[in-house]
N, C-alpha and C positions, 0 to 999 in steps of 0.2 A: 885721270880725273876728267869729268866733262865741265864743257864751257856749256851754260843754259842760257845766259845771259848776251846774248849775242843781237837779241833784240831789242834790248833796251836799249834807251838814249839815256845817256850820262849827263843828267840835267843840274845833279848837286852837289855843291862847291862847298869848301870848309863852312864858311857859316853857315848853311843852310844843315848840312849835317850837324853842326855843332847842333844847331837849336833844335832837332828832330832827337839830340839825346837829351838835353837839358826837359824838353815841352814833353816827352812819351814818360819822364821822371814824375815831373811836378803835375801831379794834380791835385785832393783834399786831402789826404793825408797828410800833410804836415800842418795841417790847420785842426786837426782830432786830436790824432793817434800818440800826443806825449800825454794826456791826460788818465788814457788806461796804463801809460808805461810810467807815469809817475806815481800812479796804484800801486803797480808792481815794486817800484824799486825805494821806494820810501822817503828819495833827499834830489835834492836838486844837482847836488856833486853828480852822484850816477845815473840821475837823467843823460848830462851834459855827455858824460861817457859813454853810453849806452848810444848816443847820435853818433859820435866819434867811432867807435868801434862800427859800425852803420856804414859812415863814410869809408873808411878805410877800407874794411872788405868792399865797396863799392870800388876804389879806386883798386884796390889790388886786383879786382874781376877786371874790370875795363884793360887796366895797362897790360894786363896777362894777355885779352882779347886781341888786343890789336895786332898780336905777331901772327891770330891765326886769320883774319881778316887781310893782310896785306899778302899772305900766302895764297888765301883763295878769295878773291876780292868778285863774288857771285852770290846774286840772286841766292835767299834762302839763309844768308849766314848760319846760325848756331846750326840746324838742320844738317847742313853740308858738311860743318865742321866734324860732328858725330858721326855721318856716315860715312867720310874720307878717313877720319882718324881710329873708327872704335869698327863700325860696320854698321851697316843698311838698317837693321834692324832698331839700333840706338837711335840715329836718324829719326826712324817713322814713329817710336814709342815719346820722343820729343816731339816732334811734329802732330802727332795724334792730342797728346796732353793740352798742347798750346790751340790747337783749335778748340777741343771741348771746352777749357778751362782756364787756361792763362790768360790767354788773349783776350776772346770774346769774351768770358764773362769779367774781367777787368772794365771792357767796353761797358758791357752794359752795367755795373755799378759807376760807373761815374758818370755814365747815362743817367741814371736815377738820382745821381749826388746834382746835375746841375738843373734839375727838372725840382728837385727837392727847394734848392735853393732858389732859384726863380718863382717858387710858391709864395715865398717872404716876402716879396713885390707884387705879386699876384696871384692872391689867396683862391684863385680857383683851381689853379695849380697845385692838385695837393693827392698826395698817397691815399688818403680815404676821401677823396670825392671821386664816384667810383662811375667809370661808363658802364663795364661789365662787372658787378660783385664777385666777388669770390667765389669760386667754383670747387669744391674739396674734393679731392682727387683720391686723397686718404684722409689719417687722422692727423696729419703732420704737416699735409700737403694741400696747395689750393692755386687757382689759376685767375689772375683776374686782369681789368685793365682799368687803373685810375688816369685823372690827370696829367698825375705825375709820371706816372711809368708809357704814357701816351706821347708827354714832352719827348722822353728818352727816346722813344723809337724813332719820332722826326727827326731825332738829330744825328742817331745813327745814319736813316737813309738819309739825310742829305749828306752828310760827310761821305758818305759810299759814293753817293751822284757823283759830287766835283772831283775824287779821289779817280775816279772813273773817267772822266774829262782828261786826263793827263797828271804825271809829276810837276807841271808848271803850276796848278791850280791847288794840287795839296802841298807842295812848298811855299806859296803865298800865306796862304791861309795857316800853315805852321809857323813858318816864320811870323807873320804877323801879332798872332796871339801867344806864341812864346818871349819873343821882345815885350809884349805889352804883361806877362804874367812877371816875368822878371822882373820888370820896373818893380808891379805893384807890390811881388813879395818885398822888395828891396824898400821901399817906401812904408810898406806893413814895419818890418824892422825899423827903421829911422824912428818913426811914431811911435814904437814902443818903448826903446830907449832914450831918446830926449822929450817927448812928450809925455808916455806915460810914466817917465819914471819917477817910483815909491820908494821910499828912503826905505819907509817898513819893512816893504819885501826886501828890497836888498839885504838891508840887516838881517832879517830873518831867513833868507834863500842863502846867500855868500856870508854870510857871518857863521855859518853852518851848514858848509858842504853836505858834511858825509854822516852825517848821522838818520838812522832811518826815523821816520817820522809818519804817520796815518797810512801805516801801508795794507796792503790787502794779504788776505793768502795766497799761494800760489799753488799750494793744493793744500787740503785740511792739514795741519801741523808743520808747515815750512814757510817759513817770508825772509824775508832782505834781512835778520838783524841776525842771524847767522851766515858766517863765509862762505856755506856750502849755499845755504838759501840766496846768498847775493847773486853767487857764479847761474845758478838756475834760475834765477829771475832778470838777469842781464841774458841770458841766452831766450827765454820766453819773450821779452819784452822787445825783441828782433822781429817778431810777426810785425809790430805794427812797422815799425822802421824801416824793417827790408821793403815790405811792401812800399811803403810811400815811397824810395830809392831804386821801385824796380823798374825794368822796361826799357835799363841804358842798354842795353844790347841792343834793341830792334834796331838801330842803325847798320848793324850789319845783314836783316835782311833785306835790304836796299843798295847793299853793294854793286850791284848790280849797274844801279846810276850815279853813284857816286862817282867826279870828276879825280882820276889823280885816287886814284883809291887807296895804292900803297903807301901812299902820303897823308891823306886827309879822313879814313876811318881809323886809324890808331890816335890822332890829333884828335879829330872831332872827341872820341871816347875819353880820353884824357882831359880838356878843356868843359866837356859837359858834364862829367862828373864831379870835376871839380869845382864847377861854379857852383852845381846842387848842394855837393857836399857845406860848401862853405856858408852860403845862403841858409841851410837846416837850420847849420849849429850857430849861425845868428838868430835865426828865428827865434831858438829857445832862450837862447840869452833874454831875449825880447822880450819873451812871458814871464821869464824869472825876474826883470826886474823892475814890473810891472806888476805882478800876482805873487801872493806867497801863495806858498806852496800848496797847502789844501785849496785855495783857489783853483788853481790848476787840476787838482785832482778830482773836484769835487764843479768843474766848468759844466752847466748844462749839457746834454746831449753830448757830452764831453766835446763841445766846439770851445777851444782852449783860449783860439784867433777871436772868435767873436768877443767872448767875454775880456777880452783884453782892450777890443776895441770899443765895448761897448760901454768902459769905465771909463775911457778917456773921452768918446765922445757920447755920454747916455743920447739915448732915442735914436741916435746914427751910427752905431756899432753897428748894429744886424744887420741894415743896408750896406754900408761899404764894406761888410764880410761878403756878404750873400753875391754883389758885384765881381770882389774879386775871385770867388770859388769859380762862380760862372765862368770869368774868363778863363780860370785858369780850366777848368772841366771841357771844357771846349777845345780850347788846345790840345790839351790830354787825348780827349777821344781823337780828333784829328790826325795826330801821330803815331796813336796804336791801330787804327784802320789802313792807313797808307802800308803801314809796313808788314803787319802780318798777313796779308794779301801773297806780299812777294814770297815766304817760306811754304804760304800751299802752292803757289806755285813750282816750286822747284819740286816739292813731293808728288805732284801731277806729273812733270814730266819724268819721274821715275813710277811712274804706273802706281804710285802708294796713296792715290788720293783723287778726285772726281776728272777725268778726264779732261774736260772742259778747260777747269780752274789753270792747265798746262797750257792759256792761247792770252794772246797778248791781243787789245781790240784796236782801232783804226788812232787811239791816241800811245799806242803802245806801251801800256798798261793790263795788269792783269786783271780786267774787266769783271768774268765770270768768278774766279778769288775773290773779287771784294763782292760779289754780288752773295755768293755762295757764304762768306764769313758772316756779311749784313744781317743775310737770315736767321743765322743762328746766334749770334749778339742779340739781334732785338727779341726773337724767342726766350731767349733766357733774363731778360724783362720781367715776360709775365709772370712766372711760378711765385708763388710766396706761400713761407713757414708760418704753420700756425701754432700755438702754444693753447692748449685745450684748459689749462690751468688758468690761462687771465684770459681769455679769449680773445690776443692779442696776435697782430699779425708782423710777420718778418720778411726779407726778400730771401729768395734762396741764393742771390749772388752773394751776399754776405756769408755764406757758409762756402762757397765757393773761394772764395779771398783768404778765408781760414787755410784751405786746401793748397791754395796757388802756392803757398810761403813753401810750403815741405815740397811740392811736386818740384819748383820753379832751384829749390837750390839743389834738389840732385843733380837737374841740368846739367847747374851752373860745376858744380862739382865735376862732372863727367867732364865736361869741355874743357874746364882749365889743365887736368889730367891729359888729355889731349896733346895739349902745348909739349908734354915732358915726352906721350911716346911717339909722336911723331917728331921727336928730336932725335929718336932711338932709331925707328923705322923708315925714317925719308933723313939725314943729317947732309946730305948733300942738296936739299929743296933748297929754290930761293926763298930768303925771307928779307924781304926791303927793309922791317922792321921787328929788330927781336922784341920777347918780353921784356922788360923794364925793370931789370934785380933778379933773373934767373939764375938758380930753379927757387930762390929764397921767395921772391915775393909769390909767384904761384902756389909754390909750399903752404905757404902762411896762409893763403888764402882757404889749400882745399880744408887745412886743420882748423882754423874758425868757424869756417862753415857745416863741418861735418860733427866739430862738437855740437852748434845750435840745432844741426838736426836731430842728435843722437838724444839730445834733450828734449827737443820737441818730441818725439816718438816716447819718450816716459813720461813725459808730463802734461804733455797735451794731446793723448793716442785719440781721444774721439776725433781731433781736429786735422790732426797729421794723416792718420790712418788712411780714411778715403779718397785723400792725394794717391798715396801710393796704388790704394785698389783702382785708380782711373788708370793712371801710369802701367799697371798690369792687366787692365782690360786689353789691353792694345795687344796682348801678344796673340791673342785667339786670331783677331783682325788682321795683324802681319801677318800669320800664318797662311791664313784664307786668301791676302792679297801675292804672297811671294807663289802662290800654288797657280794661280791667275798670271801671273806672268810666267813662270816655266811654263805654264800649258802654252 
């Protein structure tokens, strides 16, 4: 195995790790995404559940992660871990994904989510107040630059700037705005259960868990009020959830700086998922008993947060939403720049990725990675879907977010898989830290996950599908790169 990370300076310490899993977690989805998943599922019983099972494979990923993080405690985590445990190839088809897809376009949707929301406060700031119109590329397709998508690119480059400056300036700046989103999630919650609380909704949400109630279909002729429509609309209704819970990994592409590493990235992932996790499923409790249920379902632009705030404080809900999206988006961006910087890096110095991006700059930092990530984050800004039906426009990073859920847990699936054969093929390795209920909890993990995909892939094939064809674009491009290195 090679050391890559020999460069870096070991600048972060448990809490700064912790809050680099907690802040790359939290950012607007958990302020949306129960509103389509209470469509789906029909009762507020299996909302609640439907976050829980969320959690839990969350924590089951993380506490599995960390025995492979204190093994190879380097620059690149997940990246290293596939190509140590599976081979080279696994590696660069994950690393290929997460540049196109995961990473950046994550970036740049919540680039746009806090550009979007800073509109609310300054209404020039808006998706159709347009520098550059729409430019149609096809009939599906269009390129343009508003306000809003012009906010998102400043704040990619400057996050790339200071990111660029050194590890001291992106752990300021993470730390800072993950303690401050913490609060305010935690403060959101206090205010919706002792302030907003509705006797109505309670009666009506907890007075009746489990019964489905205004639910959607999940495809023509299946919803929640059959077992089998439940089990299918509990694994569907995982897009939004996983999403909002993704991201706890990127800590281990920072291994690299992490202080104490076979100590402090299996903690940090432990401790950050778990405050996430518990914080969610307060949150919902929050909307539950505060909004019945079609409220929630039927929440504006399904901002679930706002309208919960905006009952308790009419005319000052949409501001102290739109305040705390911002902080929290900002964070968010902040933590997913710093880190996926470090996984091209590691693919550069295996010759699988821009040359460059494999050089550390005079703050020892991978300069050229974030410059080279930047790029393509704030390109994938511009594009937007068009609907030739209502002549109505879309971003194409929201199709993108569709895509990440199915690409992101094959991954995750592969990596934890991991854990088991390189218990088989290395069982004499150091591991300062094992998994956490092996081989059970791993177990449990890959078969949650691999049912939600196996579902996703019949029931949501438009939306799953294109994940995989990115995921198998990459092998033409391996080919082409491992041919380039034998020569």
């Amino acid at each position: 195995m090679s050391t890559h990370d020999t460069e870096f300076k070991r600048g972060l310490g448990l809490y700064d790790s912790t809050m680099m899993v907690a802040g790359s977690m939290i950012g607007s989805g958990i302020f949306i995404v129960s509103a389509d998943m209470a469509r789906l599922l029909g009762s507020p019983g299996w909302l609640l559940l439907a976050w829980l099972l969320t959690g839990l494979l969350t924590m089951f990923g993380a506490l599995s992660y960390g025995e492979l993080a204190s093994m190879m405690p380097r620059a690149g985590g997940q990246y290293v871990y596939l190509r140590e445990a599976l081979s080279p190839l696994f590696g660069f088809l994950y690393g290929w994904t997460l540049f196109l897809v995961i990473q950046t376009g994550t970036i740049a949707a919540v680039g746009v989510a806090f550009g979007r929301f800073l509109g609310l406060m300054w209404p020039a700031i808006s998706e159709t107040n347009y520098i550059i119109p729409p430019l149609h590329i096809s009939e599906g397709y269009a390129l343009s630059l508003s306000t809003a998508q012009l906010t998102a690119i400043i704040c990619i480059v400057f996050l790339t700037w200071t990111n660029s400056r050194g590890v001291e300036y992106g752990k300021i700046v993470q730390n800072v705005f993950t303690t401050s989103k913490l609060g305010t999630l935690f403060g959101i919650i206090l205010i919706g259960i002792f302030l907003g609380w509705n006797k109505d909704a309670v009666a009506q949400n907890f007075g009746d868990l489990w019964t489905p109630r205004g639910y959607d279909q999940i495809v023509p002729g299946l919803t929640a009020i059959t077992s089998f429509g439940l089990f299918v609309g509990l694994c569907v209704s995982q897009t939004g959830s996983l999403f909002s819970s993704d991201a706890w990994n990127n800590i281990t592409f920072t291994a690299g700086e992490v202080k104490e590493p076979h100590r402090n990235i299996p903690l940090s992932l432990a401790f950050g998922t778990g405050i996430v996790t518990a914080l969610y499923l307060l949150c919902n409790v929050a909307y539950l008993v505060a909004l019945p249920l079609n409220e929630i379902q039927q929440a504006p632009a399904d901002r679930v947060a706002t309208a919960m705030l905006q009952k308790i404080f009419p005319g000052l809900g949409v501001m102290i939403m739109a305040v705390a999206i911002m902080v929290s988006t900002f964070g968010c961006m902040n933590g997913l720049i710093l880190s996926g910087a470090r996984a091209y890096y590691a693919m550069a110095k295996d010759k699988l990725f821009f040359d460059r991006a494999g050089e550390l700059n005079k703050a020892s930092v991978p300069g050229w990675a974030l410059l080279i990530q930047g790029i393509w984050a704030a390109f994938l800004v511009l594009p937007r879907t068009f609907n030739p039906a209502t002549s109505s426009y879309g971003n194409l990073y929201s199709n993108l977010l569709d895509w990440v859920v199915s690409a992101a847990l094959i991954f995750y699936i592969l990596t934890i898989g991991a854990i088991i054969r390189l218990r088989q093929t290395q069982p004499n390795a150091e591991r300062p830290y094992k998994a956490f209920g092996y081989p059970f909890i791993p177990l449990l993990y890959i078969v949650g996950a691999t049912a939600i995909l196996v579902v996703l892939l019949i029931y949501r094939t438009s939306t799953t599908a294109p994940g995989l064809i990115i995921v198998l674009l990459g092998l033409p491009v391996y080919a082409l790169l491992a041919k380039r290195i034998r020569g």
